[in-house]
N, C-alpha and C positions, 0 to 999 in steps of 0.2 A: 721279447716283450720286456719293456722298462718294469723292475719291479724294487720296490723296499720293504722287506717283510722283519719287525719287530718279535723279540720274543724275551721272556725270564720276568717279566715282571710277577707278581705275585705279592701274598700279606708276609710284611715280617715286622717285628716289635721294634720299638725303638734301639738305636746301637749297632743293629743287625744291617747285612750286605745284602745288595743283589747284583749280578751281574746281566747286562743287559744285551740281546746280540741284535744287531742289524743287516743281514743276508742280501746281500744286494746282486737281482740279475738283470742282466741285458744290459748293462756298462761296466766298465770296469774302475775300480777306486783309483786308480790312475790318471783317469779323466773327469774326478768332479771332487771337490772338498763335500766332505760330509758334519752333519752337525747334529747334536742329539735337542731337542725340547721338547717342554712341559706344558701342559696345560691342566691348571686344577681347577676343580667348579668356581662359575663366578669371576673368574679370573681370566685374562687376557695368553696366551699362546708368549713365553718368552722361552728365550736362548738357555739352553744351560750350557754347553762344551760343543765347540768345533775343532776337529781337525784337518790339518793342509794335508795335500796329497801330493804335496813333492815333498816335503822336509818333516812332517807328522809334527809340526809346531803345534799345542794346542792353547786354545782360549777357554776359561771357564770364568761363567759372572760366579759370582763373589761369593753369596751364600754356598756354592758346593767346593769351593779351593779349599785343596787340603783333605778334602774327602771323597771326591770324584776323580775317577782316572779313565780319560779316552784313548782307547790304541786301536790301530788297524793291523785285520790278520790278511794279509794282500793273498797270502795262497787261498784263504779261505771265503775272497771279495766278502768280506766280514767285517763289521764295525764296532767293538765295544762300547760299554759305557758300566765300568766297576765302579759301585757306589755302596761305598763303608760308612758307620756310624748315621747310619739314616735317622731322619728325624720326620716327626709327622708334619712336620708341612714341607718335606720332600713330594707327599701323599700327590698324586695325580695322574695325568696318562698321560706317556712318555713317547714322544714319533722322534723318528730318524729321519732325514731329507738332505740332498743335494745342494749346496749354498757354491752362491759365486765368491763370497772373500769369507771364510773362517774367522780373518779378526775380528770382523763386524759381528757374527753371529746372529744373525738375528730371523724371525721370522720372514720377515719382506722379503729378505736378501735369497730364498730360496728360488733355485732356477726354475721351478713352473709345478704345477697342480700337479704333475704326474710325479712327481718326485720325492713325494712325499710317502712314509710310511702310513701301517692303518691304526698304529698305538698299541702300546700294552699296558695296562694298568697299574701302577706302583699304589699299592697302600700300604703306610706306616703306620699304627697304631699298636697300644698295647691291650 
Protein backbone atom coordinates (compact mmCIF):
# COMPACT_ATOMS: atom_id res chain seq x y z
CA UNK A 1 0.00 0.00 0.00
CA UNK A 2 1.16 3.51 -1.25
CA UNK A 3 1.97 5.25 1.88
CA UNK A 4 3.62 8.97 3.00
CA UNK A 5 3.74 9.21 6.59
CA UNK A 6 5.20 12.67 8.20
CA UNK A 7 6.71 13.04 11.46
CA UNK A 8 8.94 15.78 14.09
CA UNK A 9 7.06 18.60 13.80
CA UNK A 10 6.27 20.10 17.08
CA UNK A 11 6.54 23.90 19.04
CA UNK A 12 9.94 25.49 19.22
CA UNK A 13 10.90 29.27 19.67
CA UNK A 14 12.26 31.34 17.26
CA UNK A 15 16.21 30.38 16.21
CA UNK A 16 15.46 26.80 17.05
CA UNK A 17 15.51 23.39 14.54
CA UNK A 18 13.35 20.82 13.72
CA UNK A 19 14.08 18.06 11.84
CA UNK A 20 11.42 16.63 9.71
CA UNK A 21 11.02 12.70 8.54
CA UNK A 22 9.09 11.38 5.65
CA UNK A 23 8.66 7.44 5.76
CA UNK A 24 7.67 6.43 2.59
CA UNK A 25 6.11 2.59 1.86
CA UNK A 26 5.01 0.83 -0.94
CA UNK A 27 7.54 2.60 -3.53
CA UNK A 28 10.78 3.08 -3.41
CA UNK A 29 12.61 6.81 -3.37
CA UNK A 30 14.29 5.47 -6.44
CA UNK A 31 11.21 5.73 -8.48
CA UNK A 32 9.61 9.16 -7.69
CA UNK A 33 11.21 12.66 -6.70
CA UNK A 34 10.01 13.81 -3.50
CA UNK A 35 9.09 17.29 -2.29
CA UNK A 36 8.41 18.75 1.26
CA UNK A 37 5.40 21.76 1.45
CA UNK A 38 3.71 24.08 3.65
CA UNK A 39 0.51 25.27 4.16
CA UNK A 40 -0.33 27.98 6.94
CA UNK A 41 -3.92 29.30 7.79
CA UNK A 42 -5.32 31.32 5.18
CA UNK A 43 -2.79 30.71 2.94
CA UNK A 44 -2.43 28.87 -0.27
CA UNK A 45 -0.34 24.98 -0.14
CA UNK A 46 3.31 26.25 -1.54
CA UNK A 47 6.57 24.33 -2.39
CA UNK A 48 9.38 24.72 0.13
CA UNK A 49 12.34 22.05 -0.99
CA UNK A 50 12.39 19.23 -3.59
CA UNK A 51 14.60 16.64 -4.13
CA UNK A 52 15.70 14.45 -7.60
CA UNK A 53 15.97 10.81 -7.04
CA UNK A 54 18.71 10.28 -9.36
CA UNK A 55 21.40 12.97 -8.49
CA UNK A 56 19.67 14.31 -4.94
CA UNK A 57 19.86 18.01 -6.67
CA UNK A 58 17.79 20.03 -4.55
CA UNK A 59 15.35 23.14 -5.00
CA UNK A 60 14.37 25.39 -2.13
CA UNK A 61 11.94 28.68 -2.73
CA UNK A 62 13.65 31.41 -1.41
CA UNK A 63 12.55 32.33 2.21
CA UNK A 64 14.14 28.86 3.60
CA UNK A 65 17.75 28.91 1.37
CA UNK A 66 20.39 28.82 3.57
CA UNK A 67 18.36 27.53 6.39
CA UNK A 68 16.63 24.48 5.06
CA UNK A 69 18.36 21.21 4.18
CA UNK A 70 16.71 18.24 2.07
CA UNK A 71 18.50 14.73 2.02
CA UNK A 72 17.31 11.39 1.38
CA UNK A 73 18.13 8.23 3.60
CA UNK A 74 17.58 5.60 0.67
CA UNK A 75 18.25 2.63 3.25
CA UNK A 76 15.85 4.10 5.34
CA UNK A 77 13.15 4.95 2.07
CA UNK A 78 13.16 8.14 4.30
CA UNK A 79 12.90 11.73 3.42
CA UNK A 80 14.36 14.76 5.45
CA UNK A 81 13.57 18.19 5.80
CA UNK A 82 16.35 19.84 8.62
CA UNK A 83 15.22 23.25 9.38
CA UNK A 84 17.46 25.68 11.41
CA UNK A 85 16.99 29.13 12.67
CA UNK A 86 13.07 28.85 12.36
CA UNK A 87 11.22 31.85 12.18
CA UNK A 88 7.32 32.24 12.90
CA UNK A 89 6.14 32.31 9.80
CA UNK A 90 7.90 29.17 9.06
CA UNK A 91 4.67 28.30 11.50
CA UNK A 92 2.35 25.77 9.48
CA UNK A 93 1.66 22.18 8.49
CA UNK A 94 4.31 20.56 6.66
CA UNK A 95 3.26 17.31 3.88
CA UNK A 96 5.73 15.44 2.01
CA UNK A 97 4.36 14.15 -1.65
CA UNK A 98 5.80 12.52 -4.70
CA UNK A 99 6.25 15.31 -7.65
CA UNK A 100 7.05 14.58 -11.16
CA UNK A 101 9.95 17.42 -11.88
CA UNK A 102 11.67 18.64 -8.20
CA UNK A 103 12.75 21.90 -10.12
CA UNK A 104 9.23 22.99 -10.58
CA UNK A 105 8.31 22.15 -7.12
CA UNK A 106 5.31 22.91 -6.80
CA UNK A 107 1.93 21.69 -5.46
CA UNK A 108 0.20 20.87 -9.06
CA UNK A 109 3.09 19.07 -10.12
CA UNK A 110 2.52 16.18 -7.52
CA UNK A 111 1.84 12.76 -9.07
CA UNK A 112 -1.85 12.15 -7.62
CA UNK A 113 -3.95 12.42 -4.39
CA UNK A 114 -2.47 9.26 -3.06
CA UNK A 115 0.84 10.54 -2.72
CA UNK A 116 0.56 12.85 -0.47
CA UNK A 117 1.53 12.83 3.03
CA UNK A 118 -1.28 13.49 6.16
CA UNK A 119 1.08 16.72 7.55
CA UNK A 120 2.62 17.38 10.85
CA UNK A 121 2.36 20.62 12.37
CA UNK A 122 5.36 23.16 12.56
CA UNK A 123 4.70 25.99 15.20
CA UNK A 124 7.27 28.72 15.55
CA UNK A 125 6.52 31.12 18.32
CA UNK A 126 8.05 32.28 21.37
Amino acid sequence: QLQLVESGGGLVRPGGSLRLSCAVSGFSLDSYHIGWFRQAPGKEREGVSCISRTDDSATYTNPVKGRFTISRGNAKNTVYLQMNSLKPEDTAVYYCAAVFDPAMCHPWDVVGDDYWGQGTQVTVSS
